[in-house]
C-alpha positions in Angstrom: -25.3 2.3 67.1 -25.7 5.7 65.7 -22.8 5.5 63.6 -24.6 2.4 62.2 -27.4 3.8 61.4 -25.6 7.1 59.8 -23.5 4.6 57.7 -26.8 2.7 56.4 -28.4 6.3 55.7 -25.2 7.0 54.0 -25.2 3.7 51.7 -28.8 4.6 50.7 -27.9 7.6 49.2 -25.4 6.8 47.3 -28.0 4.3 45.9 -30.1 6.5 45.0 -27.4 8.7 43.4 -26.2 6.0 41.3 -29.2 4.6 39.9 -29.8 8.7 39.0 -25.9 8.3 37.5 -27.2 4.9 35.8 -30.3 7.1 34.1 -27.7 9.8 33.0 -25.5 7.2 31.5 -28.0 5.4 29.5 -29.8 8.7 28.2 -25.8 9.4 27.1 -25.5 6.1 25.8 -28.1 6.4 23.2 -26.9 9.8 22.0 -24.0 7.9 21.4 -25.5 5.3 19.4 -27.5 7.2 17.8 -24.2 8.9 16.5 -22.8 5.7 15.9 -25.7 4.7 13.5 -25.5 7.8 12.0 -21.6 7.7 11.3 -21.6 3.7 10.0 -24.7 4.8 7.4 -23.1 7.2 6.0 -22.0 6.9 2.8 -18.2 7.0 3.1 -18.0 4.2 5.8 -19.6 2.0 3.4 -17.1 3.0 0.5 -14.4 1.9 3.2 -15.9 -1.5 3.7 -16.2 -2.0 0.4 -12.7 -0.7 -0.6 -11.7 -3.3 1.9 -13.4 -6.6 0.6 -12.3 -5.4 -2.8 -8.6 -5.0 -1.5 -8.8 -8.2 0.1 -10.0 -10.7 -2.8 -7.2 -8.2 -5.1 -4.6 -8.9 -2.4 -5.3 -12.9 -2.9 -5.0 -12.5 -7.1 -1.5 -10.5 -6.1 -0.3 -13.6 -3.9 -1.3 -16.0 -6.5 0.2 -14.1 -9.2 3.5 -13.8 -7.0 3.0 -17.7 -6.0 2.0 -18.8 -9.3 3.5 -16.7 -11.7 6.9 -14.8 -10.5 8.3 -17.3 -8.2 8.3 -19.7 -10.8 9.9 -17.5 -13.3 12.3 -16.3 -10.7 13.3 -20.1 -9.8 13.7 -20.3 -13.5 16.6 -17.5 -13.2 18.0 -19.0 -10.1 18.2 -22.3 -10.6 14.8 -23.7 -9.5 15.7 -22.3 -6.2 12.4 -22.5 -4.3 12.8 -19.3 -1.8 9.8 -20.6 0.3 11.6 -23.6 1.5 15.0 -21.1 2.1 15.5 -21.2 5.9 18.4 -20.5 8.3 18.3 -23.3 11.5 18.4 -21.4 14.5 18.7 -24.5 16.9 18.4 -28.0 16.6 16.6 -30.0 19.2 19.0 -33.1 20.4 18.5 -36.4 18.7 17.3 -34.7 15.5 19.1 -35.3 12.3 19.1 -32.0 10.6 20.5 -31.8 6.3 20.8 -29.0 4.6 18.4 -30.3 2.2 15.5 -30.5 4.1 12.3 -28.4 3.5 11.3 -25.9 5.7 8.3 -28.1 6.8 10.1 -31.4 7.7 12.3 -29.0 9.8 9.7 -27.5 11.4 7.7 -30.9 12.2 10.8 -32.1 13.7 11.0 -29.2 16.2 13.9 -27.0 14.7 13.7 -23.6 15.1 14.3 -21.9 12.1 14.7 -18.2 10.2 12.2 -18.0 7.3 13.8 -15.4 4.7 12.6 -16.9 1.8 8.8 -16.8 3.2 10.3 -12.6 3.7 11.8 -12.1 0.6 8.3 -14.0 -1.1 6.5 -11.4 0.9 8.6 -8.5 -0.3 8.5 -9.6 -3.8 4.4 -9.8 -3.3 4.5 -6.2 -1.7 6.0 -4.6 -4.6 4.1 -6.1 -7.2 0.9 -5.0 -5.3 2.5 -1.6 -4.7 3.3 -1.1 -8.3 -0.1 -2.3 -9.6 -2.1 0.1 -6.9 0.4 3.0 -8.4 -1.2 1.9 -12.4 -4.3 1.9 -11.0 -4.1 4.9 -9.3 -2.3 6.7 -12.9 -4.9 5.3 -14.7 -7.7 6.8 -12.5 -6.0 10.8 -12.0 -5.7 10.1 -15.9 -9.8 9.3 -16.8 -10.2 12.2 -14.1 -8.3 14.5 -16.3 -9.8 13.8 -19.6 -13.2 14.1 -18.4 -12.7 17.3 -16.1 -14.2 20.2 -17.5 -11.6 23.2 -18.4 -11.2 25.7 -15.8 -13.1 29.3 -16.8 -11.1 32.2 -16.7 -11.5 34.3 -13.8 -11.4 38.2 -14.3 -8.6 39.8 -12.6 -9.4 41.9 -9.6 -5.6 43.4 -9.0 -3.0 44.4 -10.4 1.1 45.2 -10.2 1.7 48.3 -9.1 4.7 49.1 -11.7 6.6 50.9 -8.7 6.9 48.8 -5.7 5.4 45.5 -7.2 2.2 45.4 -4.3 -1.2 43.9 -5.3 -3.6 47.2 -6.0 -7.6 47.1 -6.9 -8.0 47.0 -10.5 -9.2 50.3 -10.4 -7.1 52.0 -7.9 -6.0 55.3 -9.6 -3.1 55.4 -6.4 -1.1 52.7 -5.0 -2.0 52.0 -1.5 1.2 50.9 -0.4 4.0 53.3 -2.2 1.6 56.5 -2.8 2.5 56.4 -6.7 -0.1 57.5 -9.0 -1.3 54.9 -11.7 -0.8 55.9 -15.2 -4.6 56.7 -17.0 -3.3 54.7 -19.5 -2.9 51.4 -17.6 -5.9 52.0 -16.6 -7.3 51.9 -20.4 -5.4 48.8 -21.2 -6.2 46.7 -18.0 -9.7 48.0 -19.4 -9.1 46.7 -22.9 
């Protein structure tokens, strides 16, 4: 009986000791959101969530423009090869009559397994093109920035060559403090000038 009683003693403490842990935890907690809130209004998370609508209703122009635009053209060049419906049957199910004519979705309606490589190479094409007009963008942004950056001021030297040992000296050093060679007066006049 005694250990029964030690053991409910026992489980009451460690009640007590978690509902203190509990009060820890949530006086953490809202530290932590409070940091939270802090880091999602700041201004750079909402740039992000902005950059990333915008890239997603660009990235939907880019398919159509690959959809609508260059996979026509290229089916032009190739024969009016449609690459979407370019597929390699991987396996058949029994009982179904597989041609090599058929579209990618009447093969996959009738259970055939297949390898989409013209849905890849689509996806390729549409990668590049978005890659190449990100990299325009991009040119045409550093060049604005350029045009409308302000020229740099010139800085005054503070050191100069030492013409024995080639070290960095004070512009006014009169002694190099790495070979012991005296400095000429009259570099000193000219670095002046």
């Amino acid at each position: 009986m005694g250990k029964e009683k030690n053991s409910g003693i026992q489980l009451g403490e460690r009640i007590k000791k978690g509902k203190k842990g509990l009060n820890k935890l949530n006086k953490k907690s809202s530290g932590f959101f409070g940091e939270f809130k802090k880091f999602i209004l700041r201004g750079n998370v909402i740039d992000l969530a902005v950059g990333v609508i915008i890239g997603g209703a660009f990235q939907k122009i880019v398919s159509s423009l690959v959809a609508d635009l260059a996979m026509p053209l290229i089916g032009a060049v190739t024969d009016n090869v449609n690459f979407d419906n370019m597929y390699i049957p991987i396996r058949i199910p029994e009982g179904v009559a597989w041609a090599k004519d058929m579209t990618l979705a009447a093969a996959k309606e009738l259970g055939v397994t297949t390898l989409n490589y013209g849905s890849f190479v689509t996806t390729v094409i549409d990668f590049i093109i978005m890659a190449f007009v990100i990299f325009i963008m991009v040119k045409l942004i550093n060049t604005l920035s350029e045009i409308n950056k302000k020229p740099a001021e010139e800085v005054e030297a503070t050191e100069k060559k030492c013409p024995y040992c080639e070290s960095d000296v004070p512009i006014g050093a009169v002694k190099c403090k790495y070979c012991t060679s005296d400095l000429e007066i009259k570099e000193l006049a000219n670095e002046s000038e």
